[in-house]
C-alpha positions in Angstrom: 14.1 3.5 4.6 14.2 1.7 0.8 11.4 0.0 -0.6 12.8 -3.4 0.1 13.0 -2.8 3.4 9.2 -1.6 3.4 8.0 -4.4 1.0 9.8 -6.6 3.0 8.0 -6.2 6.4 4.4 -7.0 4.4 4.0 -10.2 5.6 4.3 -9.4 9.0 1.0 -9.1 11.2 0.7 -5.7 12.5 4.3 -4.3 11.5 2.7 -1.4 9.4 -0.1 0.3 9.6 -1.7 2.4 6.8 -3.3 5.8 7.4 -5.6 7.1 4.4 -5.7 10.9 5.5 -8.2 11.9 2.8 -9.8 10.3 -0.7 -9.7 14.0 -1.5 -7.5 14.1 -4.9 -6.6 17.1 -7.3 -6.3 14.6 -10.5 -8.5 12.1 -12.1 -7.3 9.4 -13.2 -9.1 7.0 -15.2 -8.1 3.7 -13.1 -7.7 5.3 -9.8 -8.7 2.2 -6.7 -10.4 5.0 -4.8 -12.4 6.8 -7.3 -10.9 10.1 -5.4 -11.7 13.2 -7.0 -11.2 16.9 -6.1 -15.1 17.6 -4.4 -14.5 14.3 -2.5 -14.6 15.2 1.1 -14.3 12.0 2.8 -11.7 11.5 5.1 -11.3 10.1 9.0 -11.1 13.4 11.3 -7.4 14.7 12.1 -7.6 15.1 16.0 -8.5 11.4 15.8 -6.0 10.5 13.7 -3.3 12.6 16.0 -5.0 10.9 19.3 -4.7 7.2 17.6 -1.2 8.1 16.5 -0.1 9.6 20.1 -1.7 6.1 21.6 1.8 4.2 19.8 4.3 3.6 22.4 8.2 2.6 22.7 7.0 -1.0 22.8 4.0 -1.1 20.9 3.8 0.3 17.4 3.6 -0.5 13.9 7.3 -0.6 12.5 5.7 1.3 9.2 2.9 3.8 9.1 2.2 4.4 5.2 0.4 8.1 5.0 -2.2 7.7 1.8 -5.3 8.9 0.4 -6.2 10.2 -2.3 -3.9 12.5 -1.9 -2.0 12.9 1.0 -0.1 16.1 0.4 -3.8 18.2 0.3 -3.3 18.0 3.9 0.7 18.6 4.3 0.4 20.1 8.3 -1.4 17.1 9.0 0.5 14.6 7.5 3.9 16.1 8.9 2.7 16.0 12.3 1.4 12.5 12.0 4.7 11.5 10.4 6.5 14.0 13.2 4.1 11.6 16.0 4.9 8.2 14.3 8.8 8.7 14.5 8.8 10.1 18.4 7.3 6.5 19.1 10.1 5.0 16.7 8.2 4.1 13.7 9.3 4.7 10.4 7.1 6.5 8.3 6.2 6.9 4.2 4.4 8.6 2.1 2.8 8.0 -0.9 1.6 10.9 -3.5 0.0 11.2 -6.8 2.3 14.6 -7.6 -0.1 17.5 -8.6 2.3 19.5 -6.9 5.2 18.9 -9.6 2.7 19.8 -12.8 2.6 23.4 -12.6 5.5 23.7 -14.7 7.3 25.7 -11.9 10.0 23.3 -11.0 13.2 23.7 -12.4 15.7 21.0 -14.0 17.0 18.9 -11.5 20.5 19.5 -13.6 22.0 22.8 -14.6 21.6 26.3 -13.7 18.9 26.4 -10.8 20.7 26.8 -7.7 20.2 24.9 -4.5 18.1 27.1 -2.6 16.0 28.1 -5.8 15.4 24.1 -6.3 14.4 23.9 -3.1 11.9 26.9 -3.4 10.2 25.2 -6.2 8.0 22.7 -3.9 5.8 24.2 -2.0 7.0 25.0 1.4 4.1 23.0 3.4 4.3 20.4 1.2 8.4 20.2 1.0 8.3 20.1 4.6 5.7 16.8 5.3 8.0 15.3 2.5 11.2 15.9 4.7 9.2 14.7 7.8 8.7 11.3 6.5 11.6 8.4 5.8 10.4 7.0 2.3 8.7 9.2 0.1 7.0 7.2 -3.4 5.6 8.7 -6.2 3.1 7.2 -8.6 3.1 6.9 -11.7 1.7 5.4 -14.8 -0.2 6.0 -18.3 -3.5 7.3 -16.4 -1.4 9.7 -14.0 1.0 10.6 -16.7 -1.9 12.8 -18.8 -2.2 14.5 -15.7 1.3 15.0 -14.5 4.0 14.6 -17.0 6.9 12.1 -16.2 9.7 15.0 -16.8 7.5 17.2 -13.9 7.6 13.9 -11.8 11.2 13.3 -12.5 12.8 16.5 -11.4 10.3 16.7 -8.4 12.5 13.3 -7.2 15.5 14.6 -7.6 14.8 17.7 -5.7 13.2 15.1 -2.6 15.8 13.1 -3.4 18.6 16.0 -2.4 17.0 16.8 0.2 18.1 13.3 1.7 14.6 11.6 1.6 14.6 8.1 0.2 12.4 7.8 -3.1 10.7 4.9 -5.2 8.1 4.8 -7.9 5.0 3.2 -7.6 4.5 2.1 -11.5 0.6 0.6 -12.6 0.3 -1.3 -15.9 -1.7 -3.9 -17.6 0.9 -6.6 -17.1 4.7 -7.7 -18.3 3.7 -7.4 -21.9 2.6 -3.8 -21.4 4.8 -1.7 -23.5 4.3 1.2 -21.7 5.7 -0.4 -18.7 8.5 -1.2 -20.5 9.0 2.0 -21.8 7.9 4.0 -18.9 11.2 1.5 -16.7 13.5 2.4 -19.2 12.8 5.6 -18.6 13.2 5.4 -15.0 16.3 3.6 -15.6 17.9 6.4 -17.5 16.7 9.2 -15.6 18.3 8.0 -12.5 20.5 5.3 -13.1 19.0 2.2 -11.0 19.2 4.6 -7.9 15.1 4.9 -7.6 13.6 1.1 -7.1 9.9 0.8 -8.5 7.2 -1.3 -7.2 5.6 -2.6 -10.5 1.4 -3.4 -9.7 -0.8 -3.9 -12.5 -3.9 -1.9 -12.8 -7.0 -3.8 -10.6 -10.5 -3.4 -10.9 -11.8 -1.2 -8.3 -12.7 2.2 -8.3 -13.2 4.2 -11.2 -11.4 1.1 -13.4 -14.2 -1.3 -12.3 -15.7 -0.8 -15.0 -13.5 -1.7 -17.6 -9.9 -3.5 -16.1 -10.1 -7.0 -16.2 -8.9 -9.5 -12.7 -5.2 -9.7 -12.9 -5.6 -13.3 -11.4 -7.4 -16.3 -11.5 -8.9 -17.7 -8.3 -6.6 -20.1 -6.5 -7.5 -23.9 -6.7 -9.8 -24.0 -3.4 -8.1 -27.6 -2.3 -4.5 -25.7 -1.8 -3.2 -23.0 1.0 -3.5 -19.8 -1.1 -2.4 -17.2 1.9 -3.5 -13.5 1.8 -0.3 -11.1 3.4 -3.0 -8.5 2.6 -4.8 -9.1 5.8 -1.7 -8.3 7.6 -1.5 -4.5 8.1 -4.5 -2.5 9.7 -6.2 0.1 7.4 -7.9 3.5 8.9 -10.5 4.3 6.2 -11.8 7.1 5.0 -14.2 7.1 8.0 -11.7 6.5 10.7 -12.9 3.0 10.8 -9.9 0.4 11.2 -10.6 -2.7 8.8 -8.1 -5.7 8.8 -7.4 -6.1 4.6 -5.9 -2.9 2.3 -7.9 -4.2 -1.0 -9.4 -1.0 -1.9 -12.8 -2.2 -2.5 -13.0 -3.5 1.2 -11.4 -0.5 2.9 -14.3 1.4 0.6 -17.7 -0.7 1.4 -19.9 -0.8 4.5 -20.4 -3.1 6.5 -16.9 -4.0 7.0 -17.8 -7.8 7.6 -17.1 -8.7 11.0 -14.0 -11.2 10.8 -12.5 -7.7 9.3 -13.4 -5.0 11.8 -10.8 -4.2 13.8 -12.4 -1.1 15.4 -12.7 2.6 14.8 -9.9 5.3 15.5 -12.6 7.6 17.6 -13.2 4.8 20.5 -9.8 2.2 19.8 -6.5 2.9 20.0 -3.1 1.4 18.5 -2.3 -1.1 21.4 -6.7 -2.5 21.1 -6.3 -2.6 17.1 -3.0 -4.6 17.5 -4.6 -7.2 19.6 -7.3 -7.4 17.7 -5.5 -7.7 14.4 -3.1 -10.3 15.6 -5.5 -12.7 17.7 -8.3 -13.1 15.7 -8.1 -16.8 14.7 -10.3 -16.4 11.5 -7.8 -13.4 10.2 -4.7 -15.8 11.3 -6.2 -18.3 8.8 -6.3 -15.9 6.4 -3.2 -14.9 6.5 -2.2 -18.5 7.0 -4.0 -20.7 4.4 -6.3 -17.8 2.7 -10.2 -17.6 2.5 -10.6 -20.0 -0.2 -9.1 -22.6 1.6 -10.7 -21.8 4.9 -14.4 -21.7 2.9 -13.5 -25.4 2.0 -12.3 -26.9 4.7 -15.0 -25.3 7.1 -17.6 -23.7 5.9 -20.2 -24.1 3.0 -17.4 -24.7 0.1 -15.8 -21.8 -2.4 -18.4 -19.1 -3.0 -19.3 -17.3 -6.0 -17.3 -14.4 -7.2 -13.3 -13.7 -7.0 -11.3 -14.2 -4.3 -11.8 -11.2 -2.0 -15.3 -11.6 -2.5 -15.2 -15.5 -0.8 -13.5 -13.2 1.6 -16.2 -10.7 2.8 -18.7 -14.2 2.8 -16.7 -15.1 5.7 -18.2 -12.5 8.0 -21.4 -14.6 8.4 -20.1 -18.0 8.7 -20.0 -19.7 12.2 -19.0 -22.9 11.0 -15.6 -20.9 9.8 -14.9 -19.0 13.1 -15.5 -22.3 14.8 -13.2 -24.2 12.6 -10.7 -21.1 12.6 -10.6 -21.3 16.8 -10.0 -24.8 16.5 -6.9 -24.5 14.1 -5.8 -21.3 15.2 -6.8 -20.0 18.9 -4.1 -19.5 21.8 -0.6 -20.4 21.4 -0.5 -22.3 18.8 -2.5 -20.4 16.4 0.2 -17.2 17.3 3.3 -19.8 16.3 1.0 -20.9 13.2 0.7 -17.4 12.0 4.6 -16.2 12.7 5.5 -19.6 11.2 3.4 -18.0 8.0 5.4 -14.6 8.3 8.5 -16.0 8.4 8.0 -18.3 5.1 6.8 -15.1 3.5 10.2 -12.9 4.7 12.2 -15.4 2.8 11.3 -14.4 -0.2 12.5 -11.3 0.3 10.8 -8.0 -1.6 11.6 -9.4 -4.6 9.7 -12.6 -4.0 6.6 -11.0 -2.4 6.4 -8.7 -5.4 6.9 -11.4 -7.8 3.7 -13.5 -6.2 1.4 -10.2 -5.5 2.9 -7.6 -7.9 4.2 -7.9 -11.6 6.4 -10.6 -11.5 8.3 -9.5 -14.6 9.3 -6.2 -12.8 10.0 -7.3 -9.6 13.5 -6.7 -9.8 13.3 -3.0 -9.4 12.0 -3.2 -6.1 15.5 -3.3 -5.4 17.5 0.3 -6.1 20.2 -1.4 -8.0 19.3 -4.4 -8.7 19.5 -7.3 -11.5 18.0 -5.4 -14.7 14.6 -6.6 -15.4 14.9 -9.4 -18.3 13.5 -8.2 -22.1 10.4 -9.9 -22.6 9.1 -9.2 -26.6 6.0 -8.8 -25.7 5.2 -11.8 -23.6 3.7 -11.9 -20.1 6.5 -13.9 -18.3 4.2 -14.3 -14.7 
């Protein structure tokens, strides 16, 4: 599975599902979302996440299931048996991982005189095979995880996955298109591998441990126009097994998840109860439909203070929006409202979603081999 293909099914309601297995993490990065660190012990409990796994069927699953954290790969058995799990339904499954495994120094150059079997001896046996298990396997990688893991470590560890016949992308962070590090860092990329590796470009958010110092990469949307949130569209099982209906970090992270965004908990729910949930709630089709801005102003008490997601979580408590949401978008005709949504979002393609929620600049190299990503001198071109 390529990263289009994955960034592709984002808009979708319910076609992935992400599983954050720990916010356990061996590195510390200064702008990390989660503010994962190495004594952080936080994570939902495996049998759970086996037993919500096994409850996917033949005609009921997410299409994607993205293993996360922290870091995944501190828990390789476990994430190769969920992986393992996911595919027996028919889902396809990826992993995403900060690589502490590739710093040691221990890898060998992914050209030259290592042989095969030595290359594939240099990743950790565990942890080589919950990368084979999966069907996409992305790395991250960026100024802050750089001082911790160097690119050249990062770089042979992908060709090494990469020969092993799992699909690869980068997951690249920066402060925008003008960032010369970004530009640098996709050069790079671009050199090492040729345009075979696609990157999905993000630019650094603040949450986490960069709260404190990253600025909003957006301004709010005008509250009078549709400003739709895909974000709302594939479940999340936090770090406490609880199931919450939006992947920005600093709602999977902080209790109570407001009603209109609970979607259950991975102890007592299980894929087929989250689905419904996730895909007939008529306040989380409005969000995905017209966005929480709009939704605030049309129904409820008018834009609230604070940045977008933050108008979001004010929802929870709002009557006047659930009734106003049922209105618009219970039954039928809310379903066909919110597909109708989906659809205009798949037309973009990845490139467009990324271009709208990503870096615009770079969202060309979501695509392994796609148009080369325009020189910018320095200008943000969003």
């Amino acid at each position: 599975m390529e990263l289009a293909e994955l960034v592709a099914r984002r808009p979708f309601p319910a076609a992935g599902l992400l599983l954050g297995l720990t916010r356990r993490c061996p590195l510390s990065c200064a702008h990390c979302s989660t503010g994962s660190g190495l004594f952080t012990r936080q994570e939902p409990d495996g049998r759970q996440l086996e037993r919500f796994v096994r409850s996917f069927t033949e005609e009921n699953r997410p299409d994607v299931v993205m293993l996360t954290g922290g870091e995944p790969l501190l828990l390789p058995a476990l994430a190769e048996r969920l992986s393992t799990l996911a595919r027996i339904a028919g889902s396809r499954t990826a992993l995403l991982s900060g690589m502490f495994f590739a710093r040691s120094g221990a890898l060998p150059g992914s050209r030259g005189g290592a042989s095969r079997g030595r290359r594939r001896r240099s990743i950790p046996p565990a942890i080589l095979r919950a990368i084979r298990s999966v069907d996409h396997f992305s790395a991250s990688l960026d100024v802050h995880h750089e001082r911790e893991v160097p690119r050249a470590d990062v770089f042979r560890a992908l060709h090494l996955v990469r020969e092993e016949g799992v699909a690869v992308s980068l997951h690249l962070t920066g402060t925008g298109g003008s960032d010369p590090y970004l530009a640098d860092l996709t050069r790079a990329v671009e050199k090492e591998f040729g345009g075979r590796v696609p990157c999905l470009v993000n630019e650094v958010r603040p949450f986490g441990r960069a709260a404190s110092w990253a600025r909003a990469a957006r301004t709010g949307p005008d509250p009078e126009a549709a400003s739709p949130c895909p974000m709302a569209a594939w479940p999340v099982v936090a770090f406490d097994g609880r199931v919450v209906a939006c992947c920005n970090q600093d709602t999977v992270d902080r209790r109570p998840v407001p009603p209109h965004l609970d979607l259950g908990h991975i102890a007592e729910d299980d894929w087929g109860t989250v689905r419904r949930r996730a895909l007939e709630s008529p306040v989380l089709r409005m969000l995905r439909t017209v966005g929480p801005t709009h939704l605030a102003a049309r129904y409820g008490s008018g834009p609230r203070p604070g940045s977008y997601c933050d108008g979001c979580r004010a929802l929870g408590g709002d009557e006047a929006v659930a009734a106003g949401a049922q209105a618009v978008a219970g039954g039928a005709a809310g379903a066909l409202l919110d597909m109708t949504a989906a659809m205009r979002g798949s037309r973009e393609g990845a490139q467009g979603i990324v271009r709208r929620h990503g870096c615009a600049v770079y969202a060309p190299l979501v695509v392994a081999g796609g148009p080369a990503v325009p020189e910018t001198d320095g200008r943000d071109l969003r």
